[in-house]
TORTI-5274 format. One record per residue (C-alpha): x, y, z. Coordinates in nm, 2 decimals, always signed. Layout:
<vexlos>
<vexlo east="X" north="Y" up="Z"/>
...
</vexlos>
This chain:
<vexlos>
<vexlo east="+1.87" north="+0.72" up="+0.08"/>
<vexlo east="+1.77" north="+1.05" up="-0.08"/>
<vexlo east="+1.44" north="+1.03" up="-0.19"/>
<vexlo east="+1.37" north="+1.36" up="-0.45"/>
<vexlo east="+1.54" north="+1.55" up="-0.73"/>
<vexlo east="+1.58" north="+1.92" up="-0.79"/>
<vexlo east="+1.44" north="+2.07" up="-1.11"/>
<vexlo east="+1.82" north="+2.19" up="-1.19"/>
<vexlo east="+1.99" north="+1.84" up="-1.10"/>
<vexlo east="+1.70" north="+1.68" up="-1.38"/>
<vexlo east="+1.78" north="+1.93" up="-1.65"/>
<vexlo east="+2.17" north="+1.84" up="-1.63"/>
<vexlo east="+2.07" north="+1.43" up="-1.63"/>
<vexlo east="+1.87" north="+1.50" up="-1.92"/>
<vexlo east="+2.06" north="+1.71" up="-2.16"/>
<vexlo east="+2.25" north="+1.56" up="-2.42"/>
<vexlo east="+2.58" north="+1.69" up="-2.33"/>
<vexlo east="+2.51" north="+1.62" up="-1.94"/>
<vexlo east="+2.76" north="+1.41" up="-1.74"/>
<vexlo east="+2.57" north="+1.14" up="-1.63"/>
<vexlo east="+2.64" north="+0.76" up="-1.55"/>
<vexlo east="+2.37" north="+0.59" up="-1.61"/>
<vexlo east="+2.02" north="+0.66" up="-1.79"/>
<vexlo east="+1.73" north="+0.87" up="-1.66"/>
<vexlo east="+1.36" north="+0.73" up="-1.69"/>
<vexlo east="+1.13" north="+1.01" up="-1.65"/>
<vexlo east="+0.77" north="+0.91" up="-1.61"/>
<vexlo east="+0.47" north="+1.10" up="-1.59"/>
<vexlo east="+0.18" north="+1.03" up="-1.32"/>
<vexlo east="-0.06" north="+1.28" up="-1.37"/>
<vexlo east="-0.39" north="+1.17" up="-1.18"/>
<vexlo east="-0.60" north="+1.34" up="-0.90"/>
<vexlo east="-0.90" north="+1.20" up="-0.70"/>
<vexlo east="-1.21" north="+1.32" up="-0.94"/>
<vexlo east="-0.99" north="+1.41" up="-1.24"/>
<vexlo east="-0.96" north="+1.09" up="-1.44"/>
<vexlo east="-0.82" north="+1.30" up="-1.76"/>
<vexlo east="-0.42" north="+1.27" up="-1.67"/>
<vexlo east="-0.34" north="+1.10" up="-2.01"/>
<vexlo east="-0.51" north="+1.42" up="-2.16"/>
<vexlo east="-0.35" north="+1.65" up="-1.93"/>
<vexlo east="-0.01" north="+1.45" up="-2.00"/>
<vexlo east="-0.09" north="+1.47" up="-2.41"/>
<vexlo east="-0.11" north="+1.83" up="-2.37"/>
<vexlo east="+0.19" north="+1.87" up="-2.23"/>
<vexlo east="+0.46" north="+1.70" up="-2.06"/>
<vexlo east="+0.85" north="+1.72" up="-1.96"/>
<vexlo east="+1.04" north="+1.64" up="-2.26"/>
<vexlo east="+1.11" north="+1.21" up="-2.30"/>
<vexlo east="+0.84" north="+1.13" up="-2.01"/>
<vexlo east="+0.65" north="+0.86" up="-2.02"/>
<vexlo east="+0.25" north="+0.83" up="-1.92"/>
<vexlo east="+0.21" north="+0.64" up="-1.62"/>
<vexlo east="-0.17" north="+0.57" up="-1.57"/>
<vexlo east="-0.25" north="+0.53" up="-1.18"/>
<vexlo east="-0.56" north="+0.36" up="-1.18"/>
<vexlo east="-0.46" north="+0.09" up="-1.42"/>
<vexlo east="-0.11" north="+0.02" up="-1.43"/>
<vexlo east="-0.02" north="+0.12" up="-1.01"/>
<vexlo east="-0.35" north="-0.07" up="-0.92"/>
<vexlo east="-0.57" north="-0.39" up="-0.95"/>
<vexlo east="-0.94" north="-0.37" up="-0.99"/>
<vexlo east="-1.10" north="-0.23" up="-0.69"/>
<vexlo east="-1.22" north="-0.52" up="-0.42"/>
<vexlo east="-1.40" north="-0.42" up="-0.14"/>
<vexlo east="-1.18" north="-0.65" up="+0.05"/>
<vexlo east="-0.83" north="-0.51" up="-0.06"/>
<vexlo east="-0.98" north="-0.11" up="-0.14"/>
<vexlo east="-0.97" north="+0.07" up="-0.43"/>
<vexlo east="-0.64" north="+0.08" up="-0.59"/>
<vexlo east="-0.51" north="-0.26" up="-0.45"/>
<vexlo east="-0.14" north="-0.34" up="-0.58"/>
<vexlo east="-0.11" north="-0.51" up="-0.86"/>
<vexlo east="+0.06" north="-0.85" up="-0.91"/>
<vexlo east="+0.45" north="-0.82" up="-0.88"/>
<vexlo east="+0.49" north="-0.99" up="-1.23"/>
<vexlo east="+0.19" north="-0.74" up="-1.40"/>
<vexlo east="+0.42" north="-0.42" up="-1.24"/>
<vexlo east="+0.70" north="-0.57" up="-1.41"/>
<vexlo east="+0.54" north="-0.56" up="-1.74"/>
<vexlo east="+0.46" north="-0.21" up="-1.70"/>
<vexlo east="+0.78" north="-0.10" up="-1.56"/>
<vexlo east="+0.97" north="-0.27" up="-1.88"/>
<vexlo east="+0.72" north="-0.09" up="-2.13"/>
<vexlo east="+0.75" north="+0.24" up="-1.97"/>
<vexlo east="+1.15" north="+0.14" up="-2.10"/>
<vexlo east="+1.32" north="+0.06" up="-1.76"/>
<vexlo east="+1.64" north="-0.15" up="-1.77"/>
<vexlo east="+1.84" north="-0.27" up="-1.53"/>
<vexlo east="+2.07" north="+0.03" up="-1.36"/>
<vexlo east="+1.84" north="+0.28" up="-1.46"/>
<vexlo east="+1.78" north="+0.58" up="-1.26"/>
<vexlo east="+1.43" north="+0.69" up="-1.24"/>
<vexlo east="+1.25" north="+1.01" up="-1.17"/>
<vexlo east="+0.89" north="+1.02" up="-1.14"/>
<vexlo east="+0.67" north="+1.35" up="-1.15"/>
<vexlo east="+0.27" north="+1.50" up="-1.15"/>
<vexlo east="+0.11" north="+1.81" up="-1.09"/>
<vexlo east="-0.06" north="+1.78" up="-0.77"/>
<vexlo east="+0.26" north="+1.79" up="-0.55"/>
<vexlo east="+0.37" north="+1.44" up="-0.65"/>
<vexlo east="+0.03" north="+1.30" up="-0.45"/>
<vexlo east="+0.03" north="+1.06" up="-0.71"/>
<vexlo east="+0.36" north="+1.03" up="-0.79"/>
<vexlo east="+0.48" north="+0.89" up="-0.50"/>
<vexlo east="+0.27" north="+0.58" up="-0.56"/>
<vexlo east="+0.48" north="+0.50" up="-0.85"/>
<vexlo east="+0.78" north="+0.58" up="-0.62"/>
<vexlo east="+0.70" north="+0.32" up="-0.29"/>
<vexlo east="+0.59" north="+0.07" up="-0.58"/>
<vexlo east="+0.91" north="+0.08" up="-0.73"/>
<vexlo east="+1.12" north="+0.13" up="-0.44"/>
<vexlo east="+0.93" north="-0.18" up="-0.28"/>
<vexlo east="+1.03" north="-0.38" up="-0.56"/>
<vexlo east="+1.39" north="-0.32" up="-0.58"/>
<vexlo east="+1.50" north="-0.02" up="-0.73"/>
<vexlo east="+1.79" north="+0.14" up="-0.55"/>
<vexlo east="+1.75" north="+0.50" up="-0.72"/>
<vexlo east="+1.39" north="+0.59" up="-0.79"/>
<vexlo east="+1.34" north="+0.98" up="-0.72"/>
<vexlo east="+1.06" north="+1.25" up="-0.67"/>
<vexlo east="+1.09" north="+1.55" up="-0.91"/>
<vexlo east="+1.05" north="+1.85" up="-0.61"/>
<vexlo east="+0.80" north="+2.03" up="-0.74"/>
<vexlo east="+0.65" north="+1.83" up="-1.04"/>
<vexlo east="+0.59" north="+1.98" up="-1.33"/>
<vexlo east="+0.51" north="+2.36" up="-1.19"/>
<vexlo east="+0.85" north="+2.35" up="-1.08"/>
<vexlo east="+0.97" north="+2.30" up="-1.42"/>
<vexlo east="+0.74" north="+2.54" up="-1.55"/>
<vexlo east="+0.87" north="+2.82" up="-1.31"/>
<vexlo east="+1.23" north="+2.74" up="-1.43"/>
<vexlo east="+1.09" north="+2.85" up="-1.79"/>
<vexlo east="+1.22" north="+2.52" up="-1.94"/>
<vexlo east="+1.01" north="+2.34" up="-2.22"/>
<vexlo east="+0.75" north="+2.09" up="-2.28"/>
<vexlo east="+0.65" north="+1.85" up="-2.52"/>
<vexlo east="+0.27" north="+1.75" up="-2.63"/>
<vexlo east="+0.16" north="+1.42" up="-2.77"/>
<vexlo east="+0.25" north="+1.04" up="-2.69"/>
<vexlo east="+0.60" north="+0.92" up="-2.62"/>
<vexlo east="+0.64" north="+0.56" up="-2.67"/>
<vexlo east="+0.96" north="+0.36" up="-2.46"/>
<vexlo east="+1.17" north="+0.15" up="-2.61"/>
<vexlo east="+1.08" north="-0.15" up="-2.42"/>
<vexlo east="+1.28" north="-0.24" up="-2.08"/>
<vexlo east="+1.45" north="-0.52" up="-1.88"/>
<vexlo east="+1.41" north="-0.48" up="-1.54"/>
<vexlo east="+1.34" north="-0.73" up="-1.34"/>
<vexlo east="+1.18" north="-0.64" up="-0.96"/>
<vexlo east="+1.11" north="-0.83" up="-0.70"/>
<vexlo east="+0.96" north="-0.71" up="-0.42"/>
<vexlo east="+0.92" north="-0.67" up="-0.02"/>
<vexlo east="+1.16" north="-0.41" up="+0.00"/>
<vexlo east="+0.98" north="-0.13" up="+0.18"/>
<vexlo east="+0.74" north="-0.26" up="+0.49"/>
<vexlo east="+0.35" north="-0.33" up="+0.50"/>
<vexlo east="+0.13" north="-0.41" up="+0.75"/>
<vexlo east="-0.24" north="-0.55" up="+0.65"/>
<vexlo east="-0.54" north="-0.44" up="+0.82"/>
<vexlo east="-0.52" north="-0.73" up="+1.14"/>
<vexlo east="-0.20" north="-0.51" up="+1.24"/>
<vexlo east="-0.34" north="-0.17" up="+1.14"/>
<vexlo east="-0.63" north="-0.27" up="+1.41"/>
<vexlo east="-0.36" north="-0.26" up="+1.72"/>
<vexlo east="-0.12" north="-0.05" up="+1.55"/>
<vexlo east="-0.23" north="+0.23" up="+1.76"/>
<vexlo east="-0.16" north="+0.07" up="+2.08"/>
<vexlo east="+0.18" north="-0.09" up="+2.02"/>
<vexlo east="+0.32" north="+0.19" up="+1.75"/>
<vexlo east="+0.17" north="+0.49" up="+1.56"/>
<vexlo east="-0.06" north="+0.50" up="+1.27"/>
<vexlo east="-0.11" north="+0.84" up="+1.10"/>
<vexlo east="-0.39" north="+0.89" up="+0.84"/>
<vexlo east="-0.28" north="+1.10" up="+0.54"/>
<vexlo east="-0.62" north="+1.19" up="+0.47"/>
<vexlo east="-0.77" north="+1.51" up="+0.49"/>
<vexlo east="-0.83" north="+1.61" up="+0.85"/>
<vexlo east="-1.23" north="+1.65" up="+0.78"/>
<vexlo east="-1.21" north="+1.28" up="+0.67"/>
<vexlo east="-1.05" north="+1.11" up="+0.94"/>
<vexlo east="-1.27" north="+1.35" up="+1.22"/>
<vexlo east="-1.58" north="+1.22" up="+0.98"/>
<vexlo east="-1.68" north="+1.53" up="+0.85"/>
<vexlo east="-1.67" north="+1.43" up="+0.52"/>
<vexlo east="-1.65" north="+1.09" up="+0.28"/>
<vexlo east="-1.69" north="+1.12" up="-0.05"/>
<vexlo east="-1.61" north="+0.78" up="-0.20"/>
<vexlo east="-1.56" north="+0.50" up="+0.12"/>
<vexlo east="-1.90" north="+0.34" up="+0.24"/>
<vexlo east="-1.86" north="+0.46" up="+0.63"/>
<vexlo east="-1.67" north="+0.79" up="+0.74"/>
<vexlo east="-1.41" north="+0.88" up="+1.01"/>
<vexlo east="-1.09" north="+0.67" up="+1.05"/>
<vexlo east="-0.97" north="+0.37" up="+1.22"/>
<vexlo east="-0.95" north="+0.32" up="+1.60"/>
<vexlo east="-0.57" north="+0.49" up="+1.72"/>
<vexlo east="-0.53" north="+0.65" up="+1.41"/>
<vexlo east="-0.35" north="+1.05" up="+1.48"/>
<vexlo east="-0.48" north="+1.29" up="+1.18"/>
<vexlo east="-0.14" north="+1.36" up="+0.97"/>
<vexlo east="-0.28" north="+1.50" up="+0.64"/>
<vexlo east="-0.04" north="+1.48" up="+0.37"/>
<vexlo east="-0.07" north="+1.82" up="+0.19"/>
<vexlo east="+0.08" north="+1.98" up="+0.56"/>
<vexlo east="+0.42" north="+1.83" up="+0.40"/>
<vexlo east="+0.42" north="+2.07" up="+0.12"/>
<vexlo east="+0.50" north="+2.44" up="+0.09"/>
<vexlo east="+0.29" north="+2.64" up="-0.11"/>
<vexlo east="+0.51" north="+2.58" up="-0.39"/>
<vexlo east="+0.43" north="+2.24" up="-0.43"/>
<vexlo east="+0.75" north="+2.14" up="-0.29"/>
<vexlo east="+0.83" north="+1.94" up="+0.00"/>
<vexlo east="+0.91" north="+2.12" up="+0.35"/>
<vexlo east="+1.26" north="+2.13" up="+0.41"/>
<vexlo east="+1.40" north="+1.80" up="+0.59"/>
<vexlo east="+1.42" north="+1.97" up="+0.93"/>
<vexlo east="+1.01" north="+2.10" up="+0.92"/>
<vexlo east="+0.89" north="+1.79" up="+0.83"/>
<vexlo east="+1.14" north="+1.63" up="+1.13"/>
<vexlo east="+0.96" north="+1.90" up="+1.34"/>
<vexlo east="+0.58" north="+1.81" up="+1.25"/>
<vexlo east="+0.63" north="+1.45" up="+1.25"/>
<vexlo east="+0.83" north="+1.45" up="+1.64"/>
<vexlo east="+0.54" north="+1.65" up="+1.72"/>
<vexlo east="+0.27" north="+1.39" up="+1.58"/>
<vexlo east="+0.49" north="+1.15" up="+1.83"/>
<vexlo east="+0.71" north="+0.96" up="+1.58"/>
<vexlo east="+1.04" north="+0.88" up="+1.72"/>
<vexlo east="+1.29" north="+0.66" up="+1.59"/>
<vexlo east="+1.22" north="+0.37" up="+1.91"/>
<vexlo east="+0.86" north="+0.38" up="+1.77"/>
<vexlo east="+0.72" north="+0.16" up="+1.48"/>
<vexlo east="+0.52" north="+0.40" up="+1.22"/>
<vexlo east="+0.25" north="+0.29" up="+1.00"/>
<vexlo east="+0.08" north="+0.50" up="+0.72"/>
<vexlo east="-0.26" north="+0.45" up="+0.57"/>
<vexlo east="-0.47" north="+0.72" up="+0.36"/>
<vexlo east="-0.80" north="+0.65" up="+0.15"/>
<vexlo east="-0.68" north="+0.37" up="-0.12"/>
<vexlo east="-0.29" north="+0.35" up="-0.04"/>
<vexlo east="-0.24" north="+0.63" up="-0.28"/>
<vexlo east="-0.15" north="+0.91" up="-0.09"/>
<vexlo east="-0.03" north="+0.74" up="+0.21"/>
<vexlo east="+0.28" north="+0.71" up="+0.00"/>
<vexlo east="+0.36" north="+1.02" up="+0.00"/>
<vexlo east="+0.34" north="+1.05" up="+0.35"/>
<vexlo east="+0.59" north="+0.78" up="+0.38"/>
<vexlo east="+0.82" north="+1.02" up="+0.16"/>
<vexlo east="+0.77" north="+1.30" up="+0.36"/>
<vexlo east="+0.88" north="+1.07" up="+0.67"/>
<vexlo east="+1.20" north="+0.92" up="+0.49"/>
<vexlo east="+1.33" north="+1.29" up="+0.37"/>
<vexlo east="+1.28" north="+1.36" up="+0.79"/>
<vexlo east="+1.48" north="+1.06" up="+0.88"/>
<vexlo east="+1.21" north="+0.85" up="+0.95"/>
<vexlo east="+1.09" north="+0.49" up="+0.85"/>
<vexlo east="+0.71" north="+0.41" up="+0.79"/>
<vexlo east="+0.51" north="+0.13" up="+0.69"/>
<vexlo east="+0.28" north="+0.14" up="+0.46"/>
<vexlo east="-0.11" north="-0.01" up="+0.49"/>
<vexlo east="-0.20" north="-0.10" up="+0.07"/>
<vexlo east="-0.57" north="-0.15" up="+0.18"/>
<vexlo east="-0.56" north="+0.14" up="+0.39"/>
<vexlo east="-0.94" north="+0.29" up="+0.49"/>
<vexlo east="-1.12" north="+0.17" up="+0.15"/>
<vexlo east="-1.05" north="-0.15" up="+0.30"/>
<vexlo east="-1.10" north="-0.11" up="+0.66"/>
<vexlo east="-1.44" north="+0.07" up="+0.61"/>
<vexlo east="-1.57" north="-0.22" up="+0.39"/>
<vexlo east="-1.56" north="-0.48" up="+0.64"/>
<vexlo east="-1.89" north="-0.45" up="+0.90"/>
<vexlo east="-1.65" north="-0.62" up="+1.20"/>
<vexlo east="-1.42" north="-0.33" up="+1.16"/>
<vexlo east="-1.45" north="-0.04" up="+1.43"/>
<vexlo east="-1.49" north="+0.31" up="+1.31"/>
<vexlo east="-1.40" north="+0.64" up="+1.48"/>
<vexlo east="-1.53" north="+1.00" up="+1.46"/>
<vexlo east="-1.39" north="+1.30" up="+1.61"/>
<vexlo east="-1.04" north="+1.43" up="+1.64"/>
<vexlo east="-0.95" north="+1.15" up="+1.90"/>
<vexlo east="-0.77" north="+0.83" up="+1.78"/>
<vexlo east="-1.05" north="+0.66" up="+2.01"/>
<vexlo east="-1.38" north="+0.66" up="+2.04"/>
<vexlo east="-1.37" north="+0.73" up="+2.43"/>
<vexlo east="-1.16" north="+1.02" up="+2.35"/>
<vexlo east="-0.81" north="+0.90" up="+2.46"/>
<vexlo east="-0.50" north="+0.90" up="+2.22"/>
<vexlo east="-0.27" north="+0.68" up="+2.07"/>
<vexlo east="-0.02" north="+0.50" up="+2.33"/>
</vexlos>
């Protein structure tokens, strides 16, 4: 299943003239971790007929210490949004940001996991567009409202009982930054380092300095050497779920399936019981994942 769109391929979809069989959604997903002004940033400027998505209310539920920060929403609350950011039935969809689609790909697994055949990643986001030298629009787009319907339990999930043997029976990668899973560093979760088995995978190793993804045979490359291998069940988990999606991305353009953990650390980390890790070992005694 091909998982992105090229800046070139999205231009011919969108222009009036352009042979294309069914309708193109584009929607916007500008957010970053410590920059809550996306719907500004999207206001300002935007690919012409997207859509603001807003992460942290519309890809998320309230924050729970026992389901982390950006738990998903209810399926029939995500189907609400999806029909007033105008999706219909058949609808291709194409879903962009300006951090390397980091957020973007949330929208993506979400709604992939519910159903849609043909949800793509814009390669690039909207610096790719830029460097084309196409143009932008500024201010609010409103959708005609849509009629999708989703349902759900189409990509895989594991909660945090199986993320706790994961590491023994599979591999779980952390798409955190590496000084987050050693420890180092936590800026938001209430205990620091990563969960026991874990291997370090950060998600921005995935990208070129373009913004782009690596080419399908890197990213085959990186991930064989982390230890994925077909014969081996893969499970993904990052601070709140978010970018942990775009790991699983990066692992489906290389040929690889991956589940994802929704709770992921700002879950794990909230419960006392739960074992925590330093270091650059998946285990506190210093040996690695199985």
């Amino acid at each position: 299943m091909q998982t992105l769109m090229d800046v070139a391929t999205l231009k011919d979809r969108l222009a009036p003239a352009g042979k294309t069989d069914r309708r193109t959604v584009l929607l916007d997903v500008r957010w970053a971790l410590g920059d809550p002004h996306g719907r500004r940033h999207y206001l300002a400027e935007h690919l012409p007929g997207a859509v603001f998505v807003d992460l942290a209310t519309e890809l998320a539920g309230p924050a729970n210490p026992s389901r982390g920060r950006h738990p998903l929403p209810p399926l029939d609350r995500f189907q609400a949004s999806a029909r007033a950011w105008g999706i219909r039935s058949g609808d291709v969809v194409v879903a962009y940001d300006d951090s390397g689609n980091l957020a973007a790909a949330r929208l993506w697994w979400m709604l992939r996991n519910s159903g849609l055949p043909e949800v793509y990643l814009l390669d690039g986001g909207l610096a790719a567009w830029r460097e084309a030298g196409l143009g932008f629009e500024s201010g609010e787009r409103q959708a005609e409202p849509g009629d999708v319907v989703l349902t759900g339990g189409a990509m895989p999930v594991i909660d945090a009982w199986q993320a706790a043997s994961w590491g023994r029976q599979g591999l779980l990668l952390d798409a955190r930054a590496g000084e987050r899973y050693r420890g180092e560093f936590e800026p938001v979760d209430p205990r620091a380092g990563h969960i026991p088995g874990a291997v370090s995978a950060p998600t921005t190793v995935n990208l070129g300095p373009d913004g782009r993804f690596l080419p399908a045979e890197k990213l085959r490359e990186h991930f064989t050497g982390l230890g994925v291998r077909p014969d081996r069940p893969t499970a993904v988990y990052c601070g709140s779920g978010v970018t942990a999606a775009h790991e699983i991305a990066a692992l489906e353009i290389a040929g690889f399936p991956a589940a994802l953990y929704p709770g992921s650390f700002s879950e794990w980390s909230n419960v006392a019981s739960n074992d925590v890790v330093t270091g650059a070992a998946p285990y506190a005694d210093g040996t690695t994942a199985s």
